[in-house]
Backbone bond lengths (Angstrom), bond angles and torsions (degrees), N, CA, C in turn:
res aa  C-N    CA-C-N  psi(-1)  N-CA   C-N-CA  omega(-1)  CA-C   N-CA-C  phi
1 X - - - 1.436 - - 1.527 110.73 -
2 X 1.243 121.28 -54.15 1.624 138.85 172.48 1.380 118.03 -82.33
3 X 1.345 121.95 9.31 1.655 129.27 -155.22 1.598 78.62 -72.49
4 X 1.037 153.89 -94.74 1.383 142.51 -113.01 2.004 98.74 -65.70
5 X 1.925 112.62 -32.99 0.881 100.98 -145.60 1.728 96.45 -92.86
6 X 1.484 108.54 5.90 1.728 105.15 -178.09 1.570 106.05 -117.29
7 X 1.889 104.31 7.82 1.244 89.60 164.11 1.521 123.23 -117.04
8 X 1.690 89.64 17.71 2.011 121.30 171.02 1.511 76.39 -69.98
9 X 1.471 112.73 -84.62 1.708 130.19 -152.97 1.380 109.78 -43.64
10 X 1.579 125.23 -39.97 1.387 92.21 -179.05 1.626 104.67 -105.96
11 X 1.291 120.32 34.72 1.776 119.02 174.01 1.172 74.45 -98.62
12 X 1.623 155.12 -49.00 1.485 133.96 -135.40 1.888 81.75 -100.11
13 X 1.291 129.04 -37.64 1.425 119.57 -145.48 2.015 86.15 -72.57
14 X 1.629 111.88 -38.05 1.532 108.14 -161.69 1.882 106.32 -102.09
15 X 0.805 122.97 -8.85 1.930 139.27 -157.43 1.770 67.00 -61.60
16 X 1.020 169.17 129.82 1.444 156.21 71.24 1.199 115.89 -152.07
17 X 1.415 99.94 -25.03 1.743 110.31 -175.11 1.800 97.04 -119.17
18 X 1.381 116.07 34.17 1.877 99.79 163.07 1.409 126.70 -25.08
19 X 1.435 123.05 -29.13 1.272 108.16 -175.36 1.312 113.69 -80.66
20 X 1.432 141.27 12.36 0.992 137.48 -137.27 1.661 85.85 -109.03
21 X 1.613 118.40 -58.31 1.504 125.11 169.01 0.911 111.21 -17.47
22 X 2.093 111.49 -66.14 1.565 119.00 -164.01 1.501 125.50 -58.53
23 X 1.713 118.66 -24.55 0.804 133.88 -144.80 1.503 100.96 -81.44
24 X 1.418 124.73 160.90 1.813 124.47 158.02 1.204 119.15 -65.08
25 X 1.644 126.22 0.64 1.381 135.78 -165.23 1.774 81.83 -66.41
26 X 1.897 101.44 145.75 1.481 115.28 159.30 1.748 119.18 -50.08
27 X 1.279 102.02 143.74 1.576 88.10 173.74 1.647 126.81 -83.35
28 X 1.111 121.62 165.47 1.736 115.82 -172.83 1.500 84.92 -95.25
29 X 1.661 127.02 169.56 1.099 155.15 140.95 1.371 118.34 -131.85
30 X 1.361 88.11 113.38 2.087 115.75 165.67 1.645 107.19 -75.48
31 X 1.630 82.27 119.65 1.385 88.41 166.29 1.819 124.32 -99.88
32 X 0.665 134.03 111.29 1.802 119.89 -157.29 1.495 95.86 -126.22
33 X 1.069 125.91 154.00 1.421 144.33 -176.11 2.008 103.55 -100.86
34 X 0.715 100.14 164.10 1.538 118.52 -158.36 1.550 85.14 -77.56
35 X 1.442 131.39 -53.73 1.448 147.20 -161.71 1.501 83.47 -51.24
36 X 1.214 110.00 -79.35 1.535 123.44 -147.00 1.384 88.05 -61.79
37 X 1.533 156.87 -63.41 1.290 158.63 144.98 2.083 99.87 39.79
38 X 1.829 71.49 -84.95 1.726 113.98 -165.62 1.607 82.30 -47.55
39 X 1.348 115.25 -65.67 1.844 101.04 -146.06 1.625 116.90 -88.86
40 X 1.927 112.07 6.07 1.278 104.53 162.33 1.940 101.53 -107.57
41 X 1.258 118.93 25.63 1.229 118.71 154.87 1.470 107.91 -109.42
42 X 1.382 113.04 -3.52 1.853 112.70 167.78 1.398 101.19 -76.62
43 X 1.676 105.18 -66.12 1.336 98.20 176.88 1.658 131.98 -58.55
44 X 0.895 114.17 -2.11 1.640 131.23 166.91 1.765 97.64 -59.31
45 X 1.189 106.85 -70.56 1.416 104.46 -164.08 1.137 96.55 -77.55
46 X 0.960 144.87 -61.40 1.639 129.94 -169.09 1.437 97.36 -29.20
47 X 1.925 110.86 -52.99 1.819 86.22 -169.34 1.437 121.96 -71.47
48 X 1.452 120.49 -13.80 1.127 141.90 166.27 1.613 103.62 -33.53
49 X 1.797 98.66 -90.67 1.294 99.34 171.50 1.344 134.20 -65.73
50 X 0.991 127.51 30.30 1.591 144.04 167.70 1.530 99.02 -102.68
51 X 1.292 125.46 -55.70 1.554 114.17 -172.05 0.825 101.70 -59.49
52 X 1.920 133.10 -52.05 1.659 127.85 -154.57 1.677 103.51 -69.85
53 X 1.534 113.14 -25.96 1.318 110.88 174.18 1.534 112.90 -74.05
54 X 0.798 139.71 -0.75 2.007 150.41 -169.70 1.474 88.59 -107.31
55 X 1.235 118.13 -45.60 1.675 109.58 -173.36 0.952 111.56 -65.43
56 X 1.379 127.84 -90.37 1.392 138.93 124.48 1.923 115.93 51.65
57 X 1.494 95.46 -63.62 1.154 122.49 165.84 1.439 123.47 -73.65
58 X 1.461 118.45 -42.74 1.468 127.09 176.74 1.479 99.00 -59.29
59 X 1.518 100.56 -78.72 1.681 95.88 177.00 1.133 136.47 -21.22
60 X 1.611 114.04 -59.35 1.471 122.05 174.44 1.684 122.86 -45.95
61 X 1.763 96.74 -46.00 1.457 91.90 155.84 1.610 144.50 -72.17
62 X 1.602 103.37 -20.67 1.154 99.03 178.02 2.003 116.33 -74.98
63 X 1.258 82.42 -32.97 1.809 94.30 168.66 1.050 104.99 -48.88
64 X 1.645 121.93 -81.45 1.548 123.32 175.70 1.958 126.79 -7.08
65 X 1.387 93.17 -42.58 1.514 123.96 -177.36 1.560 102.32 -70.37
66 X 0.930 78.74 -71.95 2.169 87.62 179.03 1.640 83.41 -45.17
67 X 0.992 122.90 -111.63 1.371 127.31 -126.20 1.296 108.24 -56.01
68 X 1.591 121.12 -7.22 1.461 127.15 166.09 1.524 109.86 -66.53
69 X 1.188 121.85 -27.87 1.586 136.18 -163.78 1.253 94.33 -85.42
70 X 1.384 120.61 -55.40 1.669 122.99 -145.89 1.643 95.42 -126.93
71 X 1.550 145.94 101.62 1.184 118.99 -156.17 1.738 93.26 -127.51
72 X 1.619 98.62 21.40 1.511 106.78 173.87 1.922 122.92 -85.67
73 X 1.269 88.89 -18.41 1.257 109.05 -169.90 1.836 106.99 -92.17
74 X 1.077 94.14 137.62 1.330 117.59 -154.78 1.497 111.58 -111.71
75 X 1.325 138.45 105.80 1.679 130.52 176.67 1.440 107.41 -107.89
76 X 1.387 105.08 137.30 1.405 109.02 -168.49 1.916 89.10 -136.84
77 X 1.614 99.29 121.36 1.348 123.43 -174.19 1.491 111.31 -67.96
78 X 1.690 129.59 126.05 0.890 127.23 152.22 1.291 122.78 121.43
């Protein structure tokens, strides 16, 4: 049900320390409540849609730029 969002949590919890998997060390178990689940997959997308909105934004300016540079060029939608 949660697979995508506990296999975010432990790529971000281990992504630096790989050896830690390989190792004979005991394993940890997270216990997390369903609540907390839901609202760091809310906050997931919020940051989600926060980056595509920053892009979004970059682009628009970098376009702006182009067609300030070159104002011969012509885009025709569709």
């Amino acid at each position: 049900m949660y697979r995508t969002f506990y296999n975010d949590f432990f790529n971000m919890m281990f992504e630096n320390d790989g050896w830690y998997r390989n190792s004979l060390m005991p394993s940890t178990v997270y216990v997390v409540s369903e609540e907390r689940i839901k609202e760091l997959e809310q906050k997931k997308k919020e940051r989600t849609l926060k980056s595509i909105d920053t892009q979004i934004e970059e682009l628009q300016a970098h376009r702006k730029s182009i067609e300030e540079t070159s104002p011969a060029i012509e885009y025709k939608e569709g």
